[in-house]
N, C-alpha and C positions, 0 to 999 in steps of 0.2 A: 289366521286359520285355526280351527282344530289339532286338538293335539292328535300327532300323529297315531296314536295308539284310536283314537275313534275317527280320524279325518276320513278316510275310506268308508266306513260304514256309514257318516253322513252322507256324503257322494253318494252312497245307494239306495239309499232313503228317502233322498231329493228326488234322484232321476225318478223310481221309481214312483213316487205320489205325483211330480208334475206332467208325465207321460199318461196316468193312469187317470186323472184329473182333467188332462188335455190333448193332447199328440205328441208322436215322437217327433215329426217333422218340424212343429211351432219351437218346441222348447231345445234352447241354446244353450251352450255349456258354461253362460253369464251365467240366465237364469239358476241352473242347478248350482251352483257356484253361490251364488247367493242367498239360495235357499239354504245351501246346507251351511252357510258362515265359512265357506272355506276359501283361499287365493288360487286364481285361474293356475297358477304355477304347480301349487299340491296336486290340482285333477292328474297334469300332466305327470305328474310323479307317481301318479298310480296307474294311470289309462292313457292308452294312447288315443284314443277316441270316445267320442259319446256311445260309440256301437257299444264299442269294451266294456264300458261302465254298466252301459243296461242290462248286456249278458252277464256281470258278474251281480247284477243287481236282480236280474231275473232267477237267476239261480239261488241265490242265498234267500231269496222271500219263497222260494220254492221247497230249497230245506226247513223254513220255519213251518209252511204250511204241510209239509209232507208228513211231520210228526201227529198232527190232528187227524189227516187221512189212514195213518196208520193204526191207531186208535179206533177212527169209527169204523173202519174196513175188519177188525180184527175178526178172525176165527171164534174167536167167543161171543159174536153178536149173529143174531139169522141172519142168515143171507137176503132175504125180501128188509131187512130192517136196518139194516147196515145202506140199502140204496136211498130207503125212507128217509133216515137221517142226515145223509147228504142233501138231498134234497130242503130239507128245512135248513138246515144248517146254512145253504146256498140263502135263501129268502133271511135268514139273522143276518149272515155278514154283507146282504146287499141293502138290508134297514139298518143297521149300523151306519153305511157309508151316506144315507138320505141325511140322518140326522146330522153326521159330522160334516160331509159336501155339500148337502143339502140338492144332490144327484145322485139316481140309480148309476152306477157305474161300470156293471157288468164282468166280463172273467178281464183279467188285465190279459191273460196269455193271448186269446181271442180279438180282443180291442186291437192290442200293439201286433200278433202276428197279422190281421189281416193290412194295418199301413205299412207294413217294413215288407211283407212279402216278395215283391218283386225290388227291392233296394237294397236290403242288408241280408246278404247268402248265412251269416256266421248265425247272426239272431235270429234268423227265420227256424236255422235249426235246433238251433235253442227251444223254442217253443215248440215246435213239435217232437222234441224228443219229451218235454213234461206234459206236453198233453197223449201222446202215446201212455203216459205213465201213469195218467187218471185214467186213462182207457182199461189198461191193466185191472183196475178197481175194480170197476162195472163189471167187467167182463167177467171177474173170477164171482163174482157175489149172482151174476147170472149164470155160471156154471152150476154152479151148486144149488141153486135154486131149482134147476132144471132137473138135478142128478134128484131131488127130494120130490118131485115130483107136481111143486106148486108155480112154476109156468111151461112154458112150450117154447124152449129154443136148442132145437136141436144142433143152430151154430149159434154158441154163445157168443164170438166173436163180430160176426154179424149183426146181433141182435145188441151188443154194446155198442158199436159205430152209430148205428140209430139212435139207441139211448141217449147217447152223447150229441148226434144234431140237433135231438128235439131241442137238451139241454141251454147248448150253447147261442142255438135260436132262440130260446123263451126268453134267454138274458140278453139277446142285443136288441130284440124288442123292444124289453123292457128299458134298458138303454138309451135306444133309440125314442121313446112315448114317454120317457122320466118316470115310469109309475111301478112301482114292486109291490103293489097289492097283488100283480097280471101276475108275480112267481110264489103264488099260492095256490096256480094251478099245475105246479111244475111233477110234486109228486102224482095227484090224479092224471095226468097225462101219460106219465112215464111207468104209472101200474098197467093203465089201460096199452101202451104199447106191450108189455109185457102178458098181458092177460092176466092181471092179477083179479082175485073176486075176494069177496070178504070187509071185517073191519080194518085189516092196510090200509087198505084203500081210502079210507076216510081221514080227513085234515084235521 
C-alpha cells in the first residue's frame, strides 16, 4: 500500500479521475484500489464505503478548486469580467482534459450528481451544496453588475440559476458530442443572457 501519511489522498485521486473518466456505478473499490497502489484493507481503514471516499474526495478537489474561484471572483476584478473569466477558464480546464483523456469531460459535480441522484442521499448532498456555492459566484458578480448599471437583473438570484443552466448545459453537451470548440460559445451566450453589449462580449 501507500504509506499511510499519503494512502488516503491516493484513494481520492483514484476515485475521483476514474468516476470523472467513467461512472460511479462501473468503477469498484478493486479498480480505485489499484489505481491508487493501495490494499483493499487500507480503503477500509479509511472509508467505509465507496460513497464515503467520493464524498471526501468530492470535497477536498472542491477546497483545491475553490481557492482559484476565489481569486477570479475577487472584489478587485469587475464584476462582468470576473464571469468572463470563468467562463474561458471553463473551456482551458476542459482542453486541458481533451489532451490528457483525450475526452471533453465536463463539470465532475454535474456528471456524478446527475448518476448518484436518486442512489446515494449523502453524495447527492454533497454536490449540491458546492454547486449552491458556484451559484454564490455568479450570483454576487451579477449583483453588482446590475447595482453599476451594465445589465438588467433586478433578481440577481434568478438570473444566476439561469446563468448556471445555460452553463452546465453547454458542458454536458459538449460531453455528450466529445467537442470543446462548442464551449467557446459559453461566454457569448451567458453575456447575451445577461444583456451584455460592447467589447465583453467578444472571445
Amino acid at each position: 500500500m501507500g504509506r499511510v501519511s499519503d494512502a488516503k489522498e491516493k484513494l481520492m485521486d483514484a476515485v475521483f479521475e476514474l468516476v470523472w473518466t467513467g461512472s460511479y456505478g462501473t468503477t469498484t473499490i478493486d479498480q480505485i484500489c489499484e489505481r491508487a497502489g493501495v490494499k483493499k484493507g487500507s480503503f477500509y481503514y479509511f472509508f467505509e464505503s465507496k460513497a464515503d471516499l467520493a464524498i471526501a474526495s468530492v470535497e477536498a478537489r472542491w477546497q483545491m478548486h475553490r481557492g482559484e474561484l476565489d481569486a477570479m471572483f475577487s472584489a478587485t476584478v469587475p464584476a462582468l469580467e470576473r464571469v468572463k473569466m470563468y467562463c474561458e477558464y471553463t473551456y482551458k480546464v476542459q482542453k486541458d482534459n481533451v489532451a490528457k483523456y483525450g475526452r471533453v469531460l465536463g463539470c465532475p459535480q454535474v456528471a456524478l450528481g446527475c448518476e448518484v441522484c436518486t442512489q446515494e442521499d449523502a453524495l447527492q448532498k454533497k454536490i449540491q451544496s458546492i454547486m449552491q456555492y458556484k451559484l454564490k459566484y455568479i450570483e454576487s458578480a451579477i449583483r453588482e453588475a446590475h447595482s453599476e448599471g451594465l445589465v438588467s437583473a433586478p433578481d440577481p438570484t434568478a438570473k444566476a440559476k439561469m446563468i448556471m443552466a445555460y452553463y452546465d448545459g453547454l458542458l454536458m453537451e459538449a460531453r455528450i458530442q466529445n467537442n470543446v470548440e462548442s464551449l467557446r460559445q459559453m461566454w457569448p451566450g451567458v453575456s447575451s443572457l445577461l444583456g451584455v453589449k460592447g467589447e465583453l462580449v467578444e472571445v
